[in-house]
C-alpha positions in Angstrom: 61.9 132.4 61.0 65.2 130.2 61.9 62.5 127.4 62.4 61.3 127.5 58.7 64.3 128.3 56.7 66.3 125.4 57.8 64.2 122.8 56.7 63.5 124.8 53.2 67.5 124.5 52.9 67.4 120.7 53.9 64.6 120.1 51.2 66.2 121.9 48.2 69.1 119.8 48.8 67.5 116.7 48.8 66.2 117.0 45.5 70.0 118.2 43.9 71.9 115.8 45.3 71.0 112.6 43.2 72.2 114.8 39.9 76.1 116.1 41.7 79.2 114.5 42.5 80.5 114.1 46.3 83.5 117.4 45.9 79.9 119.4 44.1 77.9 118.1 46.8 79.7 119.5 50.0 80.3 122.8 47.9 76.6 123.3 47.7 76.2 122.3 51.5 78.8 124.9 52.5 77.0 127.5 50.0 73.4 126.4 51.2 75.0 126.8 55.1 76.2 130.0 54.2 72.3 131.8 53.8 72.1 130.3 57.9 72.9 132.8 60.2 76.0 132.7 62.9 73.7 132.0 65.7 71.5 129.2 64.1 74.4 127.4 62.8 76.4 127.4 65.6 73.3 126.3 68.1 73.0 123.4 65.9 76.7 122.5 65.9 76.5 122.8 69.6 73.6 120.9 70.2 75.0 118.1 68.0 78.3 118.0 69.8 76.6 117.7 73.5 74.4 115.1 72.2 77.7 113.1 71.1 79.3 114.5 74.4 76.7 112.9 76.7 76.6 109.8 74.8 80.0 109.0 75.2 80.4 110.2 78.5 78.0 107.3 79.5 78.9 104.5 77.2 80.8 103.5 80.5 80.5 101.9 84.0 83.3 101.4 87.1 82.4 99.3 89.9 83.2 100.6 93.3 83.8 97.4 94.9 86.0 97.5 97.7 89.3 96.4 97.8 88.7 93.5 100.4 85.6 92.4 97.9 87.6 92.3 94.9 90.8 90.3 96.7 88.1 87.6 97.5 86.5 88.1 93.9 88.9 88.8 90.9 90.5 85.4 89.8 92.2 87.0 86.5 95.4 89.4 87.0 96.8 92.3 84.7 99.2 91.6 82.5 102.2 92.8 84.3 104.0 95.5 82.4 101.4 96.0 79.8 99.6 99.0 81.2 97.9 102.0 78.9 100.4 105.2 78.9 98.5 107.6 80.4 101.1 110.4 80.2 100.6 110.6 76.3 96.8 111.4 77.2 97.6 114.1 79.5 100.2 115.8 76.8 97.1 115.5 74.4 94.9 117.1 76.6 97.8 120.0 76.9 98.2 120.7 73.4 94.5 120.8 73.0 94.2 123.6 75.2 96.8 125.8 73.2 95.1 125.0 70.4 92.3 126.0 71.4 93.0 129.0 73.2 95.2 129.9 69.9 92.5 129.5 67.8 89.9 131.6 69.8 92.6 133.9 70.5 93.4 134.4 66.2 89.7 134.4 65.7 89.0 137.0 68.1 92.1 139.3 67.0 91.1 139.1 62.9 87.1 139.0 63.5 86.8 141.8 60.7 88.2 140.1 58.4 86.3 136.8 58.4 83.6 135.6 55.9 81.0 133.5 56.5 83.4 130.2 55.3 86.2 131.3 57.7 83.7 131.9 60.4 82.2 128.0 59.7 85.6 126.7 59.8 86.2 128.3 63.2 83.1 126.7 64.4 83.5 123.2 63.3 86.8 123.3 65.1 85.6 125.2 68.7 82.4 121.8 68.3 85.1 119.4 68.1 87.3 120.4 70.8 84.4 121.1 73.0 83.2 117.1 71.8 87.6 116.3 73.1 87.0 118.5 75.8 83.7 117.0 77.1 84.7 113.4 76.7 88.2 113.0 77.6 89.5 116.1 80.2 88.0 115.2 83.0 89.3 111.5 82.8 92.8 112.5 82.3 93.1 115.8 84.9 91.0 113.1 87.4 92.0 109.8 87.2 95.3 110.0 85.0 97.6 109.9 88.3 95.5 107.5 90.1 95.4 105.5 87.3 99.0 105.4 86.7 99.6 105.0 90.5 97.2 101.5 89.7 99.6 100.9 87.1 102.2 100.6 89.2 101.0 98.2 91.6 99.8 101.8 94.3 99.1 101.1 98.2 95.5 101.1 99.5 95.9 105.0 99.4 94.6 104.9 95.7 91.0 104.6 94.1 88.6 101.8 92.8 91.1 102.1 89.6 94.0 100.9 91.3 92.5 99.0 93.9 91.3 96.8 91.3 95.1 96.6 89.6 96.7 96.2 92.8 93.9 93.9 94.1 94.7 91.7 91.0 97.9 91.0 91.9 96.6 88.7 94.6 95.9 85.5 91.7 100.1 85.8 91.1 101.3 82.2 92.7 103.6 82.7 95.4 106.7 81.4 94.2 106.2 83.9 90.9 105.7 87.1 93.1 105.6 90.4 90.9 107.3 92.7 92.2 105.4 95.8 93.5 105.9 98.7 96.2 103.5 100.0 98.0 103.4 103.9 98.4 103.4 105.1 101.9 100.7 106.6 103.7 101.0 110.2 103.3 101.6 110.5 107.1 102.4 108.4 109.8 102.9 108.7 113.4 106.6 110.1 114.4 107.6 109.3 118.3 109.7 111.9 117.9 107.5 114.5 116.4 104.6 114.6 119.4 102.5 116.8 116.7 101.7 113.8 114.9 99.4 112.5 117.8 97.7 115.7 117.9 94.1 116.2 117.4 93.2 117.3 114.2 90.6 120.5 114.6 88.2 119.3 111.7 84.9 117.3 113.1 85.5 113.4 112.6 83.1 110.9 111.7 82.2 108.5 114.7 83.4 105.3 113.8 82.2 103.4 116.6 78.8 104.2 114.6 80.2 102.5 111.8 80.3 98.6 110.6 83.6 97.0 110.0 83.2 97.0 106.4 82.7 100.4 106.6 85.9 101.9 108.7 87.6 99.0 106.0 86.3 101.1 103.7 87.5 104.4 104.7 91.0 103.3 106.1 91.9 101.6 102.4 90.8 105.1 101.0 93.0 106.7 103.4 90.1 108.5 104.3 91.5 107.7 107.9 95.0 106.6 109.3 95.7 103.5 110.8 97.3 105.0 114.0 93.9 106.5 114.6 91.7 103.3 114.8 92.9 103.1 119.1 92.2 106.4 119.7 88.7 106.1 117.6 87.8 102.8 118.6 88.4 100.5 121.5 91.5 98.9 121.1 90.2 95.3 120.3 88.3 96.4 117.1 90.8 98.6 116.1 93.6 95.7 116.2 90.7 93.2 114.3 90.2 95.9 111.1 93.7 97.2 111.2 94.6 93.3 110.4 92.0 93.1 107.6 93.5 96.3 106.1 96.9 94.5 106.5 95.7 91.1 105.0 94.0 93.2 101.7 97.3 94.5 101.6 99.2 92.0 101.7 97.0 89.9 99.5 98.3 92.9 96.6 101.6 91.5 96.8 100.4 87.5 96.8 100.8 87.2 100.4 97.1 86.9 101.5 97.6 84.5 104.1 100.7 85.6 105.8 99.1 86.6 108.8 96.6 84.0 109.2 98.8 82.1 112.1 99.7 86.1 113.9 97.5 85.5 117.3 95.5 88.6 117.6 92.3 87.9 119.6 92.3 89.8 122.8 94.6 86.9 124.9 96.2 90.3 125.2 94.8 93.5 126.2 95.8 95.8 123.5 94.6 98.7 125.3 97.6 98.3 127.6 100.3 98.2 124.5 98.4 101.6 123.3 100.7 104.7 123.9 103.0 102.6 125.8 104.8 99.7 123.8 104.2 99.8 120.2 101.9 101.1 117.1 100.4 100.3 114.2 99.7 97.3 115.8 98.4 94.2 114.0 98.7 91.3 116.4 101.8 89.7 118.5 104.3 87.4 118.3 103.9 84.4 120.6 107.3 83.3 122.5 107.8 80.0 124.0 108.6 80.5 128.1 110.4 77.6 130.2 111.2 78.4 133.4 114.5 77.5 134.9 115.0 76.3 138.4 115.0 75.8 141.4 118.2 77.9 141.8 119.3 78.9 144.9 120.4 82.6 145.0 121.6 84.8 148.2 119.9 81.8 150.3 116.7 81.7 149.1 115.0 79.7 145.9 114.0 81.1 142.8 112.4 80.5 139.6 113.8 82.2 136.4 111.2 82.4 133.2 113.1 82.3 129.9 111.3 83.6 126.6 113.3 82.1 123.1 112.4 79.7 120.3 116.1 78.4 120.5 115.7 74.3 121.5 118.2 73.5 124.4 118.5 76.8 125.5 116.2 76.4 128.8 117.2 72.9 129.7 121.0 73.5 129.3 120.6 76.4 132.0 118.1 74.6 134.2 120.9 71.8 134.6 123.4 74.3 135.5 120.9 75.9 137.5 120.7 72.5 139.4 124.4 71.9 139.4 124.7 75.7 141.3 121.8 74.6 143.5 123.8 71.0 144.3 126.8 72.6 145.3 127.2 76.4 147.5 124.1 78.0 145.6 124.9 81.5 143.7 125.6 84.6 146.1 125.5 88.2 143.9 126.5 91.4 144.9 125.3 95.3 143.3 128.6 96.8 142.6 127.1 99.8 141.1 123.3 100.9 140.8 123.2 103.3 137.8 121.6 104.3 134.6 123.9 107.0 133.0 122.8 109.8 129.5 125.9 111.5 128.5 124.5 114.5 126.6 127.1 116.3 123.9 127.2 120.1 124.2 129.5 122.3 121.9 131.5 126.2 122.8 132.7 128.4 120.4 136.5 126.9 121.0 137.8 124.0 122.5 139.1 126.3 125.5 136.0 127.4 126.5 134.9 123.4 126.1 137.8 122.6 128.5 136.3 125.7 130.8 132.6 123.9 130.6 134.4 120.7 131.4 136.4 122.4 135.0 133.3 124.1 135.9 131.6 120.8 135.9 134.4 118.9 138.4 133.8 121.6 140.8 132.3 120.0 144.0 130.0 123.2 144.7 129.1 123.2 140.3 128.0 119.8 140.8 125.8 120.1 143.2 123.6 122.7 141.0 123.4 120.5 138.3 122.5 118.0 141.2 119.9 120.1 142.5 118.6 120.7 138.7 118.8 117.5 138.0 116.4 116.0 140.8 114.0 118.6 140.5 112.4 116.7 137.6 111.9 113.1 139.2 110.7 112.2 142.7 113.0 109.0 142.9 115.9 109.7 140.4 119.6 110.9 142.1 122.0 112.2 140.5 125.1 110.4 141.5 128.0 112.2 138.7 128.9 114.4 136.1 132.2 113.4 134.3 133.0 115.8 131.2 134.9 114.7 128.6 136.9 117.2 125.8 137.2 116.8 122.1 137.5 119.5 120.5 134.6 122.1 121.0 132.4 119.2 121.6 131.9 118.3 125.9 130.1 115.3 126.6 128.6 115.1 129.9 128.2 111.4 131.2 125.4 111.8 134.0 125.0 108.6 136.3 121.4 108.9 138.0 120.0 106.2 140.8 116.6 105.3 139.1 114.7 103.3 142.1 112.9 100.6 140.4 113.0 101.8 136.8 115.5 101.4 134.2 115.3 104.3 134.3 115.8 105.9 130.2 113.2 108.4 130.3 114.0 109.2 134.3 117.8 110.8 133.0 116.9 112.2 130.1 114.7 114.1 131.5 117.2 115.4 134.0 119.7 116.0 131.4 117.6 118.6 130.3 117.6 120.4 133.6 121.4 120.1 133.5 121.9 121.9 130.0 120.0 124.2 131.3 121.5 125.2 133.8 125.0 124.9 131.9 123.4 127.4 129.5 122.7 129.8 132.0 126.3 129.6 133.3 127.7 129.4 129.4 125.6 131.1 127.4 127.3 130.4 124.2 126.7 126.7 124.7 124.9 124.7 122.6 123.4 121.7 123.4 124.0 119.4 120.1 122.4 116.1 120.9 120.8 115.0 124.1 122.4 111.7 123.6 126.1 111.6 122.6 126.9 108.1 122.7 128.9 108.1 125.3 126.4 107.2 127.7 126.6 104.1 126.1 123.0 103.0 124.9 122.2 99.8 122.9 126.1 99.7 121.5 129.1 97.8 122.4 131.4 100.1 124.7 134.4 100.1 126.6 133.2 102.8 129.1 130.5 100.6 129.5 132.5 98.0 130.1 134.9 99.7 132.3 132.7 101.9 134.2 129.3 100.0 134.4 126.3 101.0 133.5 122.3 99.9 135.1 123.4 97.2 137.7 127.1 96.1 138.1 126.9 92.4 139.4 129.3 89.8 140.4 128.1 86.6 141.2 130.0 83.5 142.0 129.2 79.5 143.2 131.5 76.7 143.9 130.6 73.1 142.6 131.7 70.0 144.1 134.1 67.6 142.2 131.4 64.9 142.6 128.5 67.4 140.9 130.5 68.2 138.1 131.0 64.7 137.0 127.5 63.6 137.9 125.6 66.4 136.6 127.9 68.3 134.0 129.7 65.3 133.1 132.7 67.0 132.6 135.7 67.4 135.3 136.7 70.5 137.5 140.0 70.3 135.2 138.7 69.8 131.5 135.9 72.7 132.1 138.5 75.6 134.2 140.8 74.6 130.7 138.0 75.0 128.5 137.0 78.2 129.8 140.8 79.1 129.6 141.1 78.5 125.8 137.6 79.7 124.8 136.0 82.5 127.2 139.6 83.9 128.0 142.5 83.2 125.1 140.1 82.8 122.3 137.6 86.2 123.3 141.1 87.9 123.4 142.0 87.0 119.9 139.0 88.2 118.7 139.4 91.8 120.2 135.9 91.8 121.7 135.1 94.5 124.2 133.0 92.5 127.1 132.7 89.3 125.5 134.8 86.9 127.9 131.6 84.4 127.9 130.4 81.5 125.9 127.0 83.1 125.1 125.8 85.1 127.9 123.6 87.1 125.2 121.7 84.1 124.9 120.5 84.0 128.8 120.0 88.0 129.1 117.7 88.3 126.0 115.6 85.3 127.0 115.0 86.7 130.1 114.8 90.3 129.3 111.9 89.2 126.5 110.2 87.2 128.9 110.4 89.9 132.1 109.5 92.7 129.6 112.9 94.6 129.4 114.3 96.5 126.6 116.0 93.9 124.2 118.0 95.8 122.8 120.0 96.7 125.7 121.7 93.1 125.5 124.1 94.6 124.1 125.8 96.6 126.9 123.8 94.2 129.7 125.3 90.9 128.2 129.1 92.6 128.8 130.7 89.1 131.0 133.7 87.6 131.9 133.4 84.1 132.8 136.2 83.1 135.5 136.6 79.8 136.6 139.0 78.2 139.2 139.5 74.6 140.3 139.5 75.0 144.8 142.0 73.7 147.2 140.0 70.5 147.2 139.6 70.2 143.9 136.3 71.7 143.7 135.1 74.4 141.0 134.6 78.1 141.2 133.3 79.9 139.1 132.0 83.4 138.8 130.7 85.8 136.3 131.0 89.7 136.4 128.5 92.0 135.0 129.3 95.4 134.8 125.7 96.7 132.6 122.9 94.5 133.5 120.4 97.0 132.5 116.7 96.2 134.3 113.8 97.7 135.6 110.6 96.3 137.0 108.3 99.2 136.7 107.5 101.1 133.2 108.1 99.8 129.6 107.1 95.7 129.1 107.0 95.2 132.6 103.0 96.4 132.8 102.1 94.0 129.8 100.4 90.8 132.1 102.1 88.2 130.8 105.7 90.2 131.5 104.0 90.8 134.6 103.2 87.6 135.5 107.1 86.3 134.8 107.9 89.7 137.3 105.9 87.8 139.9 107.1 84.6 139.4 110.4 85.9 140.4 109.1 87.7 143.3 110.1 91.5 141.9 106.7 92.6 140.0 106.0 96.3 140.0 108.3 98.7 142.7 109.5 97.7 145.8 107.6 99.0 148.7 110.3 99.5 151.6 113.4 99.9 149.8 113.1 102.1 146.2 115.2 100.1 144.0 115.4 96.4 145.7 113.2 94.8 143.2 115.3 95.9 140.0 118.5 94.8 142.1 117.5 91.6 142.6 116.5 91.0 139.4 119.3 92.1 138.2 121.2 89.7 140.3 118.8 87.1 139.0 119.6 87.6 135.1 123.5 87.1 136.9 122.9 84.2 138.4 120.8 82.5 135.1 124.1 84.0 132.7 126.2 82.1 135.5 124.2 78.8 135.6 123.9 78.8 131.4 127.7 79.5 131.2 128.3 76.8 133.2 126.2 74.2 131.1 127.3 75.1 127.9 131.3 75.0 128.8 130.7 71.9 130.7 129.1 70.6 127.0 132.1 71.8 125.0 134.5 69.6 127.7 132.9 66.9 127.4 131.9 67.3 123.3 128.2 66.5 124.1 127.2 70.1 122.9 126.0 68.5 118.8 124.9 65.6 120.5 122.4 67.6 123.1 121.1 70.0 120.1 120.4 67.5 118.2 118.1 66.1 121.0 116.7 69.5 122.2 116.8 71.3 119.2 115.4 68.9 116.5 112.0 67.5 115.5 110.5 65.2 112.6 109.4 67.4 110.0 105.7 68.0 109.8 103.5 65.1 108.0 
């Protein structure tokens, strides 16, 4: 039996082997191996190779520690730049695998012609690619990109491998940073693309059944996306373990403590900011708000809050609030009242444009696209259509009445209704971008400029003589010079399109942050010309016009409380309940009235020279200790 005749073999060659050389002994192991039959010899081979196999295989331990353990932990980093080449292990593993498919392959196509020592070559070879095979495939088909995405310093998307080499990273001082990149998450909510929101159809693991640790856990692995945690969780927790993630990350890159002074506890109510005013959230950013005032507008006293980290800024208004107040008060007026979306459509020739663009001035035309137009809002009027040709390209500048919104999403949706009806009328008309930039949104404009856009104010005040030098210290003649030069023959110099102003962008973007508008739109809202006059009896006028103050007090920021409560202070929170539109008018006229009274201050500064003098009162402190 197999059982007995390989031990006879083993004994016979014992006893030989003290009486041959090396070369004679592995001749007579080769011959003894050769009475052994293909099956024996190759079970032995096989067990002897599995046995090696296994040993290897467990020689070995990785830690799964998570990454938020191991940033506390690890007090040794990688050397950077000095990481195994893992790409020469996978092209081993390749050639391998021809080899040994070319071997089998030659074996199988010549087997008639093999003798026993051919066929015990074969063998040895198949054993120790199956030994290769066993210990060394799986690492490099597995972990080889993982391991190279480590290498490189990968996000949190990677495994324990990488975590660890990106979690090292975090004992790199600060002022010697190495330079990594973290890979994006492979997907990420798109505002624009509302399938990203959508519910995926697979079951989800409760998470509310979950510890922190745990959802940690699975969001570092990717396992879950971050823009899930609100939807998943309340919005509280989700905000507290979104901001661990975020500190692990940022630990990877040396910059562990970056958020630590962030404010995140729930001072505000996240669960309002969800699906409304910003994602991926991680905490807020805390804003300093003065409030200027009294100032007397249109007969009646109000309060102006003023959101900015710029020293001097609030003082400098509230005195020209108080010079305004001295003297006749502020008294505004709504030119215009409204939001416009100027969508660009395109014909098959620039006569057929020039046909869309006729159509459109028709009286009778217009009031389809009216009718259209209102059938998608309950408070939104369309109040124009003016086409304009270039080319093949029409672009249709809508101006809608938005009530107490600013009313963005109010014409855009309207727009819609107007293409399509165009379309119906045109049917070669394509409808290229819903926005053509000619409406004009969050960009410096002359139509905006000339044509208005959200509120067109004027507002205007006189100030006695007697105010000016007591409270501006300045005179009615250096400050209507001053403005001359500056606001006027200086603005013109510098070709600016609605910049006649000393820095009415300062006033509309503090108060737009505080009331919860749209900052952005201080471009087009802080469009001003500053006019000032010395009176008959040697008083000052002065008066600022505003052709885009773009406000709402409904929708966007405004529902945030504190934004809210600055809404109130004013007296204009939430819609107006007898007129549609009154509360968004006024403030408007209230942003006017602020630009007017910080205009005043500053140019009353820059008569006088006091304005280094004030900044360096207002707008400096001791360093810290």
């Amino acid at each position: 039996s197999s059982c007995q005749v390989a031990p006879s073999i083993i004994d016979k060659y014992s006893m030989e082997t003290s009486q041959m050389t090396i070369g004679m002994q592995l001749d007579a192991m080769l011959a003894r191996l050769d009475s052994l039959s293909s099956t024996q010899l190759y079970g032995i081979i096989v067990c002897f190779t599995v046995a090696i196999s296994f040993l290897l295989l467990g020689s070995g331990t990785v830690d799964d520690v998570p990454l938020v353990e191991m940033t506390k932990k690890s007090k040794t980093a990688l050397p950077p730049g000095r990481q195994p080449k893992w790409f020469v292990l996978k092209w081993c593993n390749y050639a391998a695998i021809v080899s040994f498919v070319a071997s089998v392959a030659k074996a199988a196509m010549h087997a008639y012609q093999q003798d026993s020592f051919s066929l015990v070559q074969y063998l040895i070879g198949w054993s120790l690619f199956l030994l290769y095979f066993f210990g060394f495939f799986g690492i490099s088909f597995i972990d080889a990109e993982e391991l190279a995405m480590g290498a490189s310093g990968g996000g949190a998307g990677t495994t324990n491998r990488s975590e660890e080499h990106s979690t090292a990273l975090t004992s790199t001082p600060k002022n010697k940073l190495a330079k990594t990149v973290h890979l994006p998450a492979p997907s990420a909510p798109v505002c624009a693309d509302p399938t990203s929101f959508a519910p995926s159809c697979h079951k989800k693991t409760d998470l509310k059944q979950l510890q922190d640790g745990e959802i940690l856990s699975l969001l570092l692995q990717n396992q879950i996306k971050d823009y899930e945690l609100e939807k998943r969780l309340d919005p509280h927790r989700a905000v507290v373990i979104r901001r661990m993630a975020m500190n692990a990350k940022l630990a990877s890159l040396g910059l562990g403590e970056a958020l630590e002074s962030l404010p995140y506890t729930p001072s505000l109510d996240y669960s309002r900011v969800f699906g409304a005013n910003c994602e991926i959230v991680v905490g807020y950013v805390p804003l300093p708000v003065g409030m200027v005032g009294p100032l007397t507008l249109n007969g009646e006293t109000v309060y102006v809050p003023m959101a900015t980290t710029e020293g001097c800024l609030v003082a400098s208004t509230n005195r020209g609030a108080k010079a305004i107040s001295q003297g006749s008060g502020a008294f505004a007026v709504i030119l215009k009242d409204g939001i416009t979306r100027a969508p660009c459509v395109r014909m098959a020739s620039a006569r057929e444009a020039a046909t869309v663009a006729l159509w459109c001035r028709e009286p009778h035309n217009f009031e389809a696209l009216k009718n259209a137009f209102e059938s998608t809002t309950s408070f939104g009027k369309l109040q124009s259509c003016t086409p304009t040709v270039a080319g093949k390209n029409v672009y249709l500048r809508l101006v809608c009445f938005a009530g107490d919104a600013m009313g963005m999403n109010m014409v855009s949706k309207g727009s819609l209704a107007v293409i399509q009806v165009l379309q119906r009328e045109f049917p070669t008309l394509q409808l290229v971008a819903l926005s053509g930039n000619m409406c004009t949104d969050k960009k410096a404009a002359a139509t905006n400029w000339i044509e208005g856009r959200g509120k067109s104010v004027v507002v205007e005040a006189t100030i006695p003589a007697s105010v000016v030098r007591s409270t501006l210290k300045t005179t009615v003649k250096s400050i209507v010079d001053t403005n001359l030069q500056k606001n006027l023959v200086g603005s013109a110099m510098a070709g600016t399109v609605g910049g006649f102003n000393a820095h009415a962008s300062n006033i509309v973007t503090a108060v737009f942050l505080a009331t919860g508008q749209d900052p952005a739109q201080n471009v087009e809202s802080s469009n001003c010309i500053t006019l000032m006059e010395e009176t008959v009896d040697g008083d000052l006028w002065i008066s600022c016009t505003m052709p885009s103050i773009e406000v709402g007090t409904v929708g966007g920021g405004t529902s945030l409380p504190a934004q809210s409560a600055c809404l109130d202070a004013i007296g204009v929170k939430g819609g107006a309940k007898d007129q549609p539109g009154e509360n968004a008018r006024k403030l408007a006229t209230v942003v006017a009235a602020a630009t007017m009274a910080g205009e005043l201050s500053l140019l009353a500064a820059l008569a006088a020279n006091t304005l280094v003098q004030a900044h360096m009162t207002h707008n400096r402190k001791p360093a810290s200790k």
